[in-house]
C-alpha positions in Angstrom: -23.1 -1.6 -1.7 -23.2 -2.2 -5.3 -21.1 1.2 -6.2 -18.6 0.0 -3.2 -18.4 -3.0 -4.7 -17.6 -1.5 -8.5 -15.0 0.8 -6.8 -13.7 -2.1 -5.2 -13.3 -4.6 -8.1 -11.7 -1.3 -10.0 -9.1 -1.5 -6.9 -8.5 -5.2 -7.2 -8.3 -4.6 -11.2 -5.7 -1.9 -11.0 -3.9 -4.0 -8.2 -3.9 -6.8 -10.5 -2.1 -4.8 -13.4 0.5 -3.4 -10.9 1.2 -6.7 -10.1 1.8 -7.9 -13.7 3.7 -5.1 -14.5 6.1 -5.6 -11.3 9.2 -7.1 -13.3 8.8 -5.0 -16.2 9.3 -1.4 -17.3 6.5 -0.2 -16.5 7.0 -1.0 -12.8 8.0 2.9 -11.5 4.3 3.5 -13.0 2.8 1.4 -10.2 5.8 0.6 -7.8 6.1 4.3 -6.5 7.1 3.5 -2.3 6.0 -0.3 -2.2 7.5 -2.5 0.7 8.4 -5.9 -1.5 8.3 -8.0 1.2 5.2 -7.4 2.4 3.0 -7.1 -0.9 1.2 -10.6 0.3 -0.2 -8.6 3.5 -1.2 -5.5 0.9 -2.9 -8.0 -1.1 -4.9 -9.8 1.8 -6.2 -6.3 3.2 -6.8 -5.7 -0.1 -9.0 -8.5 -0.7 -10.6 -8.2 2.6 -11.6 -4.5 2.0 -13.5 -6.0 -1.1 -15.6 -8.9 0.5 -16.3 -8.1 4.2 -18.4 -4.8 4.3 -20.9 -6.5 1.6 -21.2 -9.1 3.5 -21.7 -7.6 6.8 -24.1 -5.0 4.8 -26.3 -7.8 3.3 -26.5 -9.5 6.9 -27.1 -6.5 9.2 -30.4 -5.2 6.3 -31.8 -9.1 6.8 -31.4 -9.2 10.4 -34.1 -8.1 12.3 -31.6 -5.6 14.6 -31.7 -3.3 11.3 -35.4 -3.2 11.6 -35.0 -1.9 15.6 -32.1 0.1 15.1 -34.0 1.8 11.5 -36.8 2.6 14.0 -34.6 4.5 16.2 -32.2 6.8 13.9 -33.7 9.8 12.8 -34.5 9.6 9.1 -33.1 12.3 6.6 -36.3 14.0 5.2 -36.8 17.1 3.4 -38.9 17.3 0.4 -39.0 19.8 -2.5 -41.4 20.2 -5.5 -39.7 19.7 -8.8 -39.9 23.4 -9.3 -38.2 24.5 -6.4 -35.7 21.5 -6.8 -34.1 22.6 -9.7 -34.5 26.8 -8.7 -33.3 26.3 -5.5 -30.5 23.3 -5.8 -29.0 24.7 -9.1 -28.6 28.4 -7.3 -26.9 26.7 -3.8 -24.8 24.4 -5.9 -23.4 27.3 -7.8 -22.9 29.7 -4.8 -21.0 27.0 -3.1 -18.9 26.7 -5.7 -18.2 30.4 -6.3 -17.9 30.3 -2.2 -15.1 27.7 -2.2 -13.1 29.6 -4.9 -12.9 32.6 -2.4 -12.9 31.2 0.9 -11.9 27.9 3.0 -14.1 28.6 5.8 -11.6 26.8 7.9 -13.7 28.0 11.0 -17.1 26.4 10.1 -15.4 22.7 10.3 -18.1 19.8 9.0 -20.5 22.8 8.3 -17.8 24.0 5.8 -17.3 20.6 4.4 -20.8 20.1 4.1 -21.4 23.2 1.7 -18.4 22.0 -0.4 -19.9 19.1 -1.1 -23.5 20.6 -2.0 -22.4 20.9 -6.1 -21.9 16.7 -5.7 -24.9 16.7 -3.8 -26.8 18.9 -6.2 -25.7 17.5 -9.0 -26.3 13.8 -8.2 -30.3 14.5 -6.6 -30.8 16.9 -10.0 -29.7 14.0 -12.3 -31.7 11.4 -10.8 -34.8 13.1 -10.7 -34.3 14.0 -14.6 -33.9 10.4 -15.2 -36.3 9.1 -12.9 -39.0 11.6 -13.5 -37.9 12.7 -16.8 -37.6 16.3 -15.7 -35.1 17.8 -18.7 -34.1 21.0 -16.8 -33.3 18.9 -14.0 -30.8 17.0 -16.0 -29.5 20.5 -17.9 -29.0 22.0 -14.5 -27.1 18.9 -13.1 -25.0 19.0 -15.8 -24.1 23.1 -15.3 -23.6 23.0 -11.8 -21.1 19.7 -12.5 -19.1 21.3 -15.1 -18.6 24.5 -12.6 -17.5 22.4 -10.0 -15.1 20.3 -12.3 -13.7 23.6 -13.4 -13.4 24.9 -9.9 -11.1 22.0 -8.8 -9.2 22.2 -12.4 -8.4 25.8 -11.7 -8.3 26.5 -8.3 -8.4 23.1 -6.1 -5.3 20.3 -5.6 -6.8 17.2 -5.6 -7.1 15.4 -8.9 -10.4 13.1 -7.8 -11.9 16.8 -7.1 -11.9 17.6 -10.6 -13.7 14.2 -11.6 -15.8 13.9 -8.8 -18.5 15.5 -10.3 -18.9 13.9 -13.3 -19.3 10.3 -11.2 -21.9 12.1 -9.4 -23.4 12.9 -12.6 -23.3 9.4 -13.7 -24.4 7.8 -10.2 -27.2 10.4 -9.7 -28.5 9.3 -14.0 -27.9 5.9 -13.3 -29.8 5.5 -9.9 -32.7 7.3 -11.3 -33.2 5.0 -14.5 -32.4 2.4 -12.6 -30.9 0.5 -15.8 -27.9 1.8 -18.1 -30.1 3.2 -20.5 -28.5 6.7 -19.4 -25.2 6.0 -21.1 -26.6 6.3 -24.5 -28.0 9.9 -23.7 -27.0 12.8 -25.3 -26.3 14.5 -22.2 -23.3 11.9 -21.5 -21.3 13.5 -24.2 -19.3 16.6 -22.3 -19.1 13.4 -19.8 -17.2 11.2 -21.8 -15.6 14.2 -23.4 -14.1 15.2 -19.9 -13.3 11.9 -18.6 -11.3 11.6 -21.8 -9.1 14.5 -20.5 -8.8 13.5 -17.5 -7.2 10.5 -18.2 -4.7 12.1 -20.8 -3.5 14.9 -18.5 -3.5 13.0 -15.3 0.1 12.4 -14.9 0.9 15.8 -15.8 -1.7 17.4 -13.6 -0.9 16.0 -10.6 3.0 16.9 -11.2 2.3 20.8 -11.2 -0.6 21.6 -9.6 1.8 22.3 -6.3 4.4 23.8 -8.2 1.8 26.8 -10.2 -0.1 28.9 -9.8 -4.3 28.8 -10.1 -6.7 29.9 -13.1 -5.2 30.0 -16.8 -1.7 29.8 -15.4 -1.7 26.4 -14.3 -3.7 25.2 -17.5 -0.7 26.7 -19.4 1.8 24.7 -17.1 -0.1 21.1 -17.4 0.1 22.0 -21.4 3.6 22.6 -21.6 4.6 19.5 -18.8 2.4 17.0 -21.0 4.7 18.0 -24.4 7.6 18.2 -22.4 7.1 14.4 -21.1 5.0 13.0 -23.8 6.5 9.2 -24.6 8.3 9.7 -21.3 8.5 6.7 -18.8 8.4 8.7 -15.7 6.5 9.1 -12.7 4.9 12.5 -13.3 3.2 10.4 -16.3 1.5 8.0 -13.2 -2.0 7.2 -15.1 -5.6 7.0 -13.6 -5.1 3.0 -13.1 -1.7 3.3 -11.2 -3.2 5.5 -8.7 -6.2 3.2 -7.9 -3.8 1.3 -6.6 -3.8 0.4 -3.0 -0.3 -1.7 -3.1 2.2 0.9 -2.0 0.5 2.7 1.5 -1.0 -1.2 2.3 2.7 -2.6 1.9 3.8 -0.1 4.0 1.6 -0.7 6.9 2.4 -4.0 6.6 6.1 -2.7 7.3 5.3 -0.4 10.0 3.3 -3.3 12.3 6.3 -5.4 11.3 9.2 -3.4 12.2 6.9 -2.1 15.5 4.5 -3.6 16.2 0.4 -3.1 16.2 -0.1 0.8 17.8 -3.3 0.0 19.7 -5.4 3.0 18.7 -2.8 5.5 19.1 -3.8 6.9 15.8 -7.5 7.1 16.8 -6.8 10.0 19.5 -8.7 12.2 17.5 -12.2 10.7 18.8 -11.7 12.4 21.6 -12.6 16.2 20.1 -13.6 15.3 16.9 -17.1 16.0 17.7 -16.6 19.6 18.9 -17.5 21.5 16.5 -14.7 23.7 15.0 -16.8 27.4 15.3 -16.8 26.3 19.4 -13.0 26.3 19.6 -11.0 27.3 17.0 -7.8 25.9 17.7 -9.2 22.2 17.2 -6.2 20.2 16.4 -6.7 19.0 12.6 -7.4 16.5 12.2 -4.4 14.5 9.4 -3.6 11.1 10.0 -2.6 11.0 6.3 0.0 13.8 6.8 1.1 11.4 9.7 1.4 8.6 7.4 3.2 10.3 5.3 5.7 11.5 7.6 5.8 7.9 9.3 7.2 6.4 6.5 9.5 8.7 4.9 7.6 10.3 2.3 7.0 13.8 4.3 8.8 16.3 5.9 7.8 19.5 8.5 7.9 22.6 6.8 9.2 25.5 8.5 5.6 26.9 9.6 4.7 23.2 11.2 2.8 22.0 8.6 3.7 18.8 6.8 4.1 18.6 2.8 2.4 15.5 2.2 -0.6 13.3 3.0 -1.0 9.3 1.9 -4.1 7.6 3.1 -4.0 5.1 5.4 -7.1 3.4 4.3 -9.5 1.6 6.5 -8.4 -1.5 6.5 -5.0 -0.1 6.9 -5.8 2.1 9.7 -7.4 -0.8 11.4 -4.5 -3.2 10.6 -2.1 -1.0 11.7 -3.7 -0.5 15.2 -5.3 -3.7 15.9 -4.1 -6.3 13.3 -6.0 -9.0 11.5 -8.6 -9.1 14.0 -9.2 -5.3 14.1 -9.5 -5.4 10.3 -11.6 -8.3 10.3 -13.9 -6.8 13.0 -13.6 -3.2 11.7 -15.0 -3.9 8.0 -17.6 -5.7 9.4 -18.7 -2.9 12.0 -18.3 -1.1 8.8 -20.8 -3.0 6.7 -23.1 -2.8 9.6 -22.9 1.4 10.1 -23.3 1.8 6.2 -26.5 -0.2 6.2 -27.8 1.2 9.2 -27.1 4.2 8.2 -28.2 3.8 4.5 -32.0 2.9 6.1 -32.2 6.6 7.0 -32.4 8.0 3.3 -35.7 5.8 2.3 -33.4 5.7 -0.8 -35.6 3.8 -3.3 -39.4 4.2 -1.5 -39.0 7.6 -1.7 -37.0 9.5 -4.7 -38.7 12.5 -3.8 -36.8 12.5 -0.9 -34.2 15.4 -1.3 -31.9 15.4 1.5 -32.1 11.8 1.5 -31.0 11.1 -2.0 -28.4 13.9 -1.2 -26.9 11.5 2.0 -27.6 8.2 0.3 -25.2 9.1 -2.4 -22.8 10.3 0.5 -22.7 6.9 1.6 -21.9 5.6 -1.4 -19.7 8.1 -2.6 -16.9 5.7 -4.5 -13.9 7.1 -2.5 -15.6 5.1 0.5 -15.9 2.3 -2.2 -12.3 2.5 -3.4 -10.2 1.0 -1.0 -8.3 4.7 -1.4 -11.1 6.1 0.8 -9.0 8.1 3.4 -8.6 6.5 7.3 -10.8 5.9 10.1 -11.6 9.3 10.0 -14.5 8.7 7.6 -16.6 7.2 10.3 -16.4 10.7 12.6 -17.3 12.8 8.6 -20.0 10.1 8.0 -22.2 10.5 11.5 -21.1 14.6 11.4 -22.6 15.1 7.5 -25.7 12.8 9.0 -26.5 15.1 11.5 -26.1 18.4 9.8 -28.4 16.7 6.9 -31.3 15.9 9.4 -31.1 19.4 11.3 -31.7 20.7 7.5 -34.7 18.8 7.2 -36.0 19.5 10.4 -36.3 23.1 9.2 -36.5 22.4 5.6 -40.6 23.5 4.4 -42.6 20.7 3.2 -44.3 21.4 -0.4 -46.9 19.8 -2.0 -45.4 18.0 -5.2 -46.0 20.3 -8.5 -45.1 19.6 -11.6 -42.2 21.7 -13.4 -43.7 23.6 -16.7 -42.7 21.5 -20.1 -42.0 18.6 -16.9 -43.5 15.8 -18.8 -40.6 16.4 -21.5 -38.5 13.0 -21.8 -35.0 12.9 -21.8 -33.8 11.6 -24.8 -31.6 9.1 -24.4 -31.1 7.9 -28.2 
């Protein structure tokens, strides 16, 4: 709760600055498809997003339910020796990367998803056992695998948070294992803050080619020549890191959609019905993209000629839940919400025992900051959630248990001076 709580007061920041900036020039920067008359209802979600899930989080881990339900869930176990952790995690966190360059594995469903995420995974369990146990090749290899994955989604992926994603794994992974913020004064922060320095500068113009281009060294070339084409530019492509944390224009708009129609009483939530088949069991599984539907809802979409549609907005949870139930489903929905993450979050014996692989691996799952940021997708999340759960247990029911051995030159310290 404490990284959704950052993400969510770095929502409630960059909503703040949108909303200063509202009667000035810089409002196309923020103001891209905002309903005016219904920024009070963004705001309020908004807010509520923020406060609820702590709260219910803090209540349901004191309550002696958690205890009962704790005993019940499966735990996610599967422990490695520091030897094999860095061998065997720095080897799948590259192959999955190399893997997602050539292939979607549309087929595989969650099982596809899950191996996608094993460089975040792998990077975030490497770093904090470097920091926490002071295990330097741990913290080397976090750092490789990291950068491959950044470059992966800079070259060949579509999503901008892809490309970052990583490197707040990084960060989470160094931080969590310190336990303090000594971390940030390491040497091995520098091709961090290096990168997050280029991310922010080419944000703008990254996210107005990457449809429009092609992949590798091409669309480098492209985001060069958009950035000196536009550079001093008030324009939309140059939308910055800040404006898009912003959860004003899809919240105003579900505000409009209840208000022009009315609450759609779970009509969005059809998917529960299947979503639990898994994909390699039938094939043609409708997809699951309420965001495309979003997007189409309110104008900002259209049906391409082979079905698909061209754009996806997130709904975000408590827009999803608004826009189905109103202020009583949000209300009631973040609050189920708290209660799932901490039930769930019991599982991972995140802090009594680091050793814990796969359970360090689904603890920083849970709190991945695109939950945290209001930004983090629809409903869906709950069906990823329990499926990524699962698939982590089975693994540890098969995963072999080693004795804990140290890693040759393992006593080195990370410097952090």
């Amino acid at each position: 709760m404490t990284a959704y709580s950052a993400a969510a007061v770095a929502t409630s920041f960059a909503n703040t600055a949108a909303l200063l900036a509202a009667n000035s020039p810089r409002r196309s920067e923020y103001f891209l498809y905002v309903s005016d008359s219904h920024i009070y209802i963004a705001m309020c979600l908004a807010l509520a997003a923020a406060f609820i899930p702590p709260l219910a989080f803090e209540v349901w881990t004191s309550s002696r339910t958690a205890k009962t339900v704790g005993d019940v869930l499966p735990r996610v176990r599967g422990q490695l020796a520091d030897r094999q952790l860095v061998a065997g995690a720095t080897v799948l966190g590259l192959a999955a990367v190399l893997v997602h360059i050539w292939s979607s594995l549309s087929s595989l469903g969650t099982l596809a998803s899950v191996l996608f995420l094993a460089p975040l995974f792998v990077t975030f369990v490497l770093a904090r056992a470097g920091a926490h146990r002071n295990v330097l090749s741990a913290y080397a290899c976090a750092l490789v695998v990291a950068l491959a994955e950044a470059a992966r989604a800079i070259l060949f992926g579509y999503l901008r948070g892809d490309a970052a994603a990583p490197f707040i794994a990084f960060v989470l992974g160094a931080l969590t294992g310190a336990r303090s913020l000594r971390p940030l004064k390491s040497r091995a922060f520098i091709p961090i803050y290096a990168a997050s320095a280029l991310f922010i500068a080419y944000f703008g113009a990254y996210g107005a080619i990457r449809s429009h281009t092609g992949a590798g060294i091409q669309r480098l070339q492209a985001v060069q020549q958009y950035q000196d084409e536009l550079r001093g530019t008030p324009d939309l492509a140059n939308q910055t890191v800040l404006s898009r944390l912003t959860t004003i224009n899809q919240l105003s708009q579900i505000g409009r959609l209840v208000d022009e129609g009315g609450e759609l009483h779970g009509q969005t939530l059809a998917y529960l019905a299947y979503a639990f088949v898994p994909r390699f069991l039938w094939p043609q599984k409708p997809a699951i993209a309420k965001g495309a539907w979003f997007a189409l809802k309110i104008g900002l979409a259209y049906v391409r000629p082979d079905g698909h549609i061209s754009n996806a907005i997130n709904m975000t949870i408590p827009g999803e839940l608004y826009l189905n139930y109103g202020w009583d489903g949000a209300f009631i929905g973040l609050t189920v919400l708290g209660f799932f993450v901490a039930a769930l979050w019991r599982t991972t014996d995140f802090w009594r025992a680091p050793r814990n692989v796969l359970g360090t691996a689904f603890a920083f799952y849970l709190m991945w900051p695109w939950i945290g940021f209001s930004l983090g997708g629809d409903l869906q999340i709950f069906v990823t959630i329990i499926a990524v759960y699962l698939v982590l247990v089975a693994v540890g029911l098969v995963l072999p248990v080693t004795r804990r051995q140290p890693v040759a030159g393992g006593a080195a310290h990370v410097a952090y001076s």
